[in-house]
C-alpha positions as CSV (number, residue, x, y, z in Angstrom):
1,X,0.0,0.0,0.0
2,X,1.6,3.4,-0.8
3,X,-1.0,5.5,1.7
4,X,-2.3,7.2,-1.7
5,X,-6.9,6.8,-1.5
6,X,-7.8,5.6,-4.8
7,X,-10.7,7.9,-5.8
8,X,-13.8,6.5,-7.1
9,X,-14.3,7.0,-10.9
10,X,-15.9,10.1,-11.9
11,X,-19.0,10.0,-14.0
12,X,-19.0,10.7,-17.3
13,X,-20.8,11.0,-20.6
14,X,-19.6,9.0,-23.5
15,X,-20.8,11.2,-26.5
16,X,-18.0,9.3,-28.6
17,X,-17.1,10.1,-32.1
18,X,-19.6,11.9,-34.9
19,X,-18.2,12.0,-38.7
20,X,-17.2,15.2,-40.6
21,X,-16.8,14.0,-44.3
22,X,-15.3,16.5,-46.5
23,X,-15.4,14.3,-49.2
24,X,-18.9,14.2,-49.4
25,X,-19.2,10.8,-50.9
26,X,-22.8,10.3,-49.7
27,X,-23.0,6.7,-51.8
28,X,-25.1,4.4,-49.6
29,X,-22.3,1.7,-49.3
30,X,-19.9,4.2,-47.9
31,X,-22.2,5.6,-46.3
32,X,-23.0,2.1,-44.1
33,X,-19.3,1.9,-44.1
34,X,-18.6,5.0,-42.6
35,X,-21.3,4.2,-39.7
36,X,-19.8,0.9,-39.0
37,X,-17.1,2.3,-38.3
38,X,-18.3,4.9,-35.5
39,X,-19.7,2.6,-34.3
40,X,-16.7,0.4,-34.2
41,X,-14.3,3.4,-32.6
42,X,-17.3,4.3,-30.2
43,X,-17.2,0.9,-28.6
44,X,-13.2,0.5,-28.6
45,X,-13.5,4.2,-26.9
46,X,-16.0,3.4,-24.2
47,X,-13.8,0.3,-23.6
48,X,-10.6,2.3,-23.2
49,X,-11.9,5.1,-20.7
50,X,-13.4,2.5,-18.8
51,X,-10.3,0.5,-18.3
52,X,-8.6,3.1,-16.8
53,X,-10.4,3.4,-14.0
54,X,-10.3,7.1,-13.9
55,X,-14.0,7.7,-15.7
56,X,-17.2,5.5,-15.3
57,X,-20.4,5.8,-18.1
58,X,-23.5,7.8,-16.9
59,X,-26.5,6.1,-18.9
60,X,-27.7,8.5,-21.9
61,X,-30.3,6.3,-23.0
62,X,-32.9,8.6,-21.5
63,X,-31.3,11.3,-23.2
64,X,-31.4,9.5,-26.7
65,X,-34.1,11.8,-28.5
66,X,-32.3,14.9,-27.5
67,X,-28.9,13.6,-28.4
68,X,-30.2,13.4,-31.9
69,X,-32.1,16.3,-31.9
70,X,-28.7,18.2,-31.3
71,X,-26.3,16.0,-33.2
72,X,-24.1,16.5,-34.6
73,X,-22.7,18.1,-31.5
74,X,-19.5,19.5,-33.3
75,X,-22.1,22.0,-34.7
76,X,-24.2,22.4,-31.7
77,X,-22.5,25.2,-29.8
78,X,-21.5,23.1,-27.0
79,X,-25.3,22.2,-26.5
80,X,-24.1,18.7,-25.4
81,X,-23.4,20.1,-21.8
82,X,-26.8,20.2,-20.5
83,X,-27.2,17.0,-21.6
84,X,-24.2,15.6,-19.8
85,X,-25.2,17.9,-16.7
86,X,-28.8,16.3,-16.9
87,X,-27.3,12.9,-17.0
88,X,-25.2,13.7,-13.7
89,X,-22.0,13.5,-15.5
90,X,-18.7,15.3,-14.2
91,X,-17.2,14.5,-17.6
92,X,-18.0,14.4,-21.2
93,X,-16.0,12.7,-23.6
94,X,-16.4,13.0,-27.0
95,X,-14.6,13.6,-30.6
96,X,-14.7,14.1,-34.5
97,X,-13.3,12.2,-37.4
98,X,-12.2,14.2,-40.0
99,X,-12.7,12.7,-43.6
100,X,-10.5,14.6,-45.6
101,X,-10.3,11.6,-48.4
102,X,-10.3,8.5,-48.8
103,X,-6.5,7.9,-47.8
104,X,-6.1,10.8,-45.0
105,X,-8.1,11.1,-41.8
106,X,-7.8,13.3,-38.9
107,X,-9.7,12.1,-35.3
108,X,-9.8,14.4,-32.0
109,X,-10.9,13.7,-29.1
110,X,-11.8,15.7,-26.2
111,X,-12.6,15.4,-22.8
112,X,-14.6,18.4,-21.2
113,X,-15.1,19.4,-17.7
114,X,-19.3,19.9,-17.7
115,X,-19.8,21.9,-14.5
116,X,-16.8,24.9,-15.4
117,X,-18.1,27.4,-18.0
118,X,-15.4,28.1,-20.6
119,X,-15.2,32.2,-21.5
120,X,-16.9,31.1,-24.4
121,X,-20.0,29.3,-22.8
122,X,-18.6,26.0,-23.4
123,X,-17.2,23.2,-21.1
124,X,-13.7,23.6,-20.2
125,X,-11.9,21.1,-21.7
126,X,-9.1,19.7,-19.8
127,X,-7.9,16.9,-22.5
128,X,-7.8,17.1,-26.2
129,X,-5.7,14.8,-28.6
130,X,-5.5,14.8,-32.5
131,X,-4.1,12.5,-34.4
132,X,-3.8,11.8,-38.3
133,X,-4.0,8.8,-39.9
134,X,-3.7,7.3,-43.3
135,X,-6.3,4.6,-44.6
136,X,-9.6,4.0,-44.3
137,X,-9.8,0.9,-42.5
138,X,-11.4,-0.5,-39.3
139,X,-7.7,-1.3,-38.3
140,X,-6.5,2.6,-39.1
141,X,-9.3,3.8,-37.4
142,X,-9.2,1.8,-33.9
143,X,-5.6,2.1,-33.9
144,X,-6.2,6.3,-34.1
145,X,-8.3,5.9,-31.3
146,X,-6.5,3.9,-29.3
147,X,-3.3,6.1,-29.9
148,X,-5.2,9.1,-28.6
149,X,-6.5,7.7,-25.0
150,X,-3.2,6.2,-24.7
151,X,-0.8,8.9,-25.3
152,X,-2.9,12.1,-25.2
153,X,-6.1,11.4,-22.8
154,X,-4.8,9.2,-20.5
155,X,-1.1,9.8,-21.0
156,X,1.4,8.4,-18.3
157,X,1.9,11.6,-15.8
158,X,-1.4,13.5,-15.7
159,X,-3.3,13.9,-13.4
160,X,-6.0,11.5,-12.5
161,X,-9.6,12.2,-13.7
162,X,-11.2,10.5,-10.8
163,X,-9.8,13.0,-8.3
C-alpha cells in the first residue's frame, strides 16, 4: 500500500465520435461503411476510458431523442453540456473524425469538464488529442483511437480524472 486513496471513478458522458466527411461521398455503401465504423471506434472508446479506472459511463439512454435532436454536437455550440449535466456527468467525452479523403483522416478527441463554464460558454476542456492517420480501414481507425487515450487522454503523468 503506498497511503495514496484511490478515488472513485468520476461520471462521465460517453458522446463518442460523430463523422465530418469533407469528401462528401454520400454513396449508400460508404455511407453504411462509414457508420460501422463509428460505431466500431465508439465501442473501442468506451472500452478504453473504462479500463482506466479514472472515468465510469453515466447512462444517456434517456437522453437518446435529445442527443439526436442536437447532433451532430460539433455544430451544436457546446449544446451537449446540458445533456451531460442532466445525466449527472462530471465529464463528457467526446470527438470528431475528420474525412479529408479517402486515404487521410484526422480524429480528436476531447474530454470536457461539464460543470466549469469556458469564457466562451462551453465546457472547459481539460484533455484534447489529435491524431492523423492514413487509410480507411477498421484497423487505421481503432488504432487512431487507441493512440489518442493512450498517449494524449490518459497519457502516463497526468493527473487523474477521478480526483
Amino acid at each position: 500500500m503506498t497511503g495514496r486513496s484511490i478515488a472513485a471513478p468520476a461520471a462521465v458522458a460517453i458522446f463518442g465520435f460523430e463523422l465530418f466527411d469533407d469528401t462528401a461521398d454520400q454513396r449508400d455503401s460508404i455511407r453504411a461503411e462509414q457508420a460501422a465504423r463509428l460505431k466500431l471506434i465508439n465501442a473501442e472508446l468506451e472500452r478504453l476510458v473504462v479500463e482506466t479506472g479514472q472515468l465510469t459511463p453515466v447512462d444517456l439512454a434517456p437522453f437518446a431523442a435529445r442527443i439526436e435532436e442536437a447532433s451532430p454536437f460539433f455544430k451544436c455550440n457546446a449544446c451537449e453540456n446540458e445533456i451531460a449535466a442532466a445525466a449527472g456527468a462530471r465529464f463528457e467525452v467526446m470527438g470528431v473524425v475528420r474525412k479529408v479523403s479517402n486515404l487521410i483522416l484526422s480524429i480528436e478527441l476531447q474530454v470536457k469538464e461539464v460543470d466549469l463554464k469556458g469564457v466562451d460558454g462551453s465546457a472547459k476542456a481539460v484533455r484534447v488529442g489529435v491524431v492523423d492517420i492514413r487509410g480507411n480501414t477498421d484497423e487505421s481507425w481503432t488504432r487512431g483511437v487507441r493512440y489518442l487515450v493512450k498517449n494524449r487522454i490518459f497519457a502516463p503523468g497526468l493527473p487523474d480524472l477521478s480526483q
